[in-house]
Structure formats: C-alpha cells, structure tokens
C-alpha positions as YAML, in Angstrom:
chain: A
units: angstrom
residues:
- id: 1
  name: UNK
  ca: [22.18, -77.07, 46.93]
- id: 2
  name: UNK
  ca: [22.30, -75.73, 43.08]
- id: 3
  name: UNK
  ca: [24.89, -77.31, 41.82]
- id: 4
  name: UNK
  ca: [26.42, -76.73, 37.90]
- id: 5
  name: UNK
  ca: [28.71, -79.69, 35.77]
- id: 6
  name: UNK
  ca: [30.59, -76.91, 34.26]
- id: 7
  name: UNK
  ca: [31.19, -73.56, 35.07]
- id: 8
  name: UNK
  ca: [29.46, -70.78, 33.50]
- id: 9
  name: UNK
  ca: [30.46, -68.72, 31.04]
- id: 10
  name: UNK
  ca: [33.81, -66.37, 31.87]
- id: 11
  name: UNK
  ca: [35.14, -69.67, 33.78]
- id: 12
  name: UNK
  ca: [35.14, -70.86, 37.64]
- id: 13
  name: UNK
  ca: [35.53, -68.57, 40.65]
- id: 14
  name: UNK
  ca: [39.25, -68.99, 42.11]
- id: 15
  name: UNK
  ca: [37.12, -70.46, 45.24]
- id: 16
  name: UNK
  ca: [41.03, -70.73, 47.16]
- id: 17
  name: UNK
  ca: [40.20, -67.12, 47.89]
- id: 18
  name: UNK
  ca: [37.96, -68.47, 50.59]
- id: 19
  name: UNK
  ca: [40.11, -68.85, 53.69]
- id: 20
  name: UNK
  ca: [40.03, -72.82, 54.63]
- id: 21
  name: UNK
  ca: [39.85, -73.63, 50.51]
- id: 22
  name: UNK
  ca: [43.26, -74.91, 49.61]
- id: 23
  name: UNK
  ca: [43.92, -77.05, 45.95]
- id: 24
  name: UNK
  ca: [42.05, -80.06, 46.98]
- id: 25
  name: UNK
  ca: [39.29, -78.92, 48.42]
- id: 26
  name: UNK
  ca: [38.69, -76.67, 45.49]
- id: 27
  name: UNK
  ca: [38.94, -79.35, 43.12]
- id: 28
  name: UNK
  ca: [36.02, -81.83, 45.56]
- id: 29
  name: UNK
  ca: [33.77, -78.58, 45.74]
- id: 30
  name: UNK
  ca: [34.33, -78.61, 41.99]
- id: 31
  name: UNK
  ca: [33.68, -82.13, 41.47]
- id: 32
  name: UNK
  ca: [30.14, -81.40, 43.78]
- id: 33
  name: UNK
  ca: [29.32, -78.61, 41.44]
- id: 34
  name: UNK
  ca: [30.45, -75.78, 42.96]
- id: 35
  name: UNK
  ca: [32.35, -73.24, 40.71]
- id: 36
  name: UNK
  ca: [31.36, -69.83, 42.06]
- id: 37
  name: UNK
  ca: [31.39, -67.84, 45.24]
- id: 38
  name: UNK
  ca: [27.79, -66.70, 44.40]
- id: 39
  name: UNK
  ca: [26.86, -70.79, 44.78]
- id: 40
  name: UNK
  ca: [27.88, -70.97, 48.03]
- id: 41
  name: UNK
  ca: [26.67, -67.26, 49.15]
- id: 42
  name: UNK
  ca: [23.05, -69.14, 48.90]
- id: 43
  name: UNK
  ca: [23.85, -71.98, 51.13]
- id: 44
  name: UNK
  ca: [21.33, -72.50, 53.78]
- id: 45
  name: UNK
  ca: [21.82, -74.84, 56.78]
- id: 46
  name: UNK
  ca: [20.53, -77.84, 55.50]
- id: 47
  name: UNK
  ca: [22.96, -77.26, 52.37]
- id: 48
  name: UNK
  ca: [25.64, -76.50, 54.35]
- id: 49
  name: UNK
  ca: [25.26, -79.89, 56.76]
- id: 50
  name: UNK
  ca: [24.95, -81.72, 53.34]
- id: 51
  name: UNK
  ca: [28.26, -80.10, 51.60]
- id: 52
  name: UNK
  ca: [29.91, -81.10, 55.47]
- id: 53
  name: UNK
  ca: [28.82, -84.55, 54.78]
- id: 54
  name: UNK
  ca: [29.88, -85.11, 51.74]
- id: 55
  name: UNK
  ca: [33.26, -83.71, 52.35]
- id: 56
  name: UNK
  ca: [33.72, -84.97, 55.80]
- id: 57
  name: UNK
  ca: [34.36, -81.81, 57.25]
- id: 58
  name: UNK
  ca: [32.60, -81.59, 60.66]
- id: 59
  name: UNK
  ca: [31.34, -78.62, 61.25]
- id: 60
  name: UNK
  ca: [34.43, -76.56, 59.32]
- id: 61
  name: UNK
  ca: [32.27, -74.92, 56.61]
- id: 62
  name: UNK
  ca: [30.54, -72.70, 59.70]
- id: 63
  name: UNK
  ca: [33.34, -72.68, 61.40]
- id: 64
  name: UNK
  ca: [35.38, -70.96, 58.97]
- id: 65
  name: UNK
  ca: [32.90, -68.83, 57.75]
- id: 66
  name: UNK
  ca: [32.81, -69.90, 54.21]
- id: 67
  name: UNK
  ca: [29.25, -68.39, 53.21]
- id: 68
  name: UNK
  ca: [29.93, -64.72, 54.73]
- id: 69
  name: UNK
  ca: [33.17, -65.16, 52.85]
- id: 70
  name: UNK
  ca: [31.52, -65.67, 49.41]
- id: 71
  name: UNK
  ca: [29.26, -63.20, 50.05]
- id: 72
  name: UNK
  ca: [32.42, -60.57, 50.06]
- id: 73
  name: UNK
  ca: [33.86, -61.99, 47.70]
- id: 74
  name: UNK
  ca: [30.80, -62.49, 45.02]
- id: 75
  name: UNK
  ca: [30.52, -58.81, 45.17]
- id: 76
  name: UNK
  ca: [34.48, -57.70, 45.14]
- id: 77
  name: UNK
  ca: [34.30, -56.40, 48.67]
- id: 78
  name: UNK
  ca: [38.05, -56.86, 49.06]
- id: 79
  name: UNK
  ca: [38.40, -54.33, 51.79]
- id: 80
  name: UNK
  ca: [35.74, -55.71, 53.91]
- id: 81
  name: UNK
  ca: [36.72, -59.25, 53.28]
- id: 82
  name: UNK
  ca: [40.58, -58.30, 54.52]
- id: 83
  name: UNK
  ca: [38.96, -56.27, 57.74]
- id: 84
  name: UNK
  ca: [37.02, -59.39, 58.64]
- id: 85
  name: UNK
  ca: [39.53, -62.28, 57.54]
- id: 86
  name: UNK
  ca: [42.74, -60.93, 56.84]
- id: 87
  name: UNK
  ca: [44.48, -59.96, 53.30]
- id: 88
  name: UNK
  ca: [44.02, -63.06, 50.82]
- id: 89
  name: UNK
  ca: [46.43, -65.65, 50.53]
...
C-alpha cells in the first residue's frame, strides 16, 4: 500500500475514529505510514492481508470493517458512519 513518513500538510487523520483503532494501534499504523483515512479507503485485498501481517491481526482489519469506515469518514459522513457503526468513541 501507499504509504507516507510524515503526514501531509494540515497534520494526521485522528485514525482512533475508526472503530477497532485504539492509541497503539494508531501509533503502529503510523509507524507503517498510515496517517489518513483516505490511505486506508484505497486498500485492496492484497494490502489489506499485508497491513494484517504486519500487525498480526488475523483477519481483524475485514472484520471490523476498517476500509468502509475510512471511506465515511474521509468524506465527513458522520451520520452514515453512526447508522452503520454506532456514534464515535
């Protein structure tokens, strides 16, 4: 997958919006290169299985959604993204 070694401009994403992204995880999807919801909105399969790998995660990137969850957020669909996944944390 694209990744970046900084954010751009305007700073990260707060990617803890994503239900199943706590502290941690935020800061090893950083440390991939991984600072915006519009990164992972891209993800296909293949990048998806890789990001799993890397953080040992078994299947919980699909599981949880995380891709239809960028996509809402990437475009400020907070209604829809509460509808489908609850209000954010």
């Amino acid at each position: 997958p694209e990744t970046l070694v900084v954010p751009r401009e305007g700073g990260a994403d707060d990617l803890k919006k994503i239900k199943g992204i706590g502290p941690k995880v935020e800061k090893l999807l950083n440390s991939l290169g991984f600072f915006h919801f519009d990164q992972i909105t891209v993800w296909t399969g293949e990048q998806i299985a890789w990001v799993d790998d890397h953080l040992r995660f078994n299947g919980r990137i699909t599981r949880e959604k995380w891709v239809e969850q960028a996509e809402l957020l990437a475009r400020g669909d907070e209604e829809e993204f509460a509808r489908r996944f609850g209000p954010k944390s």
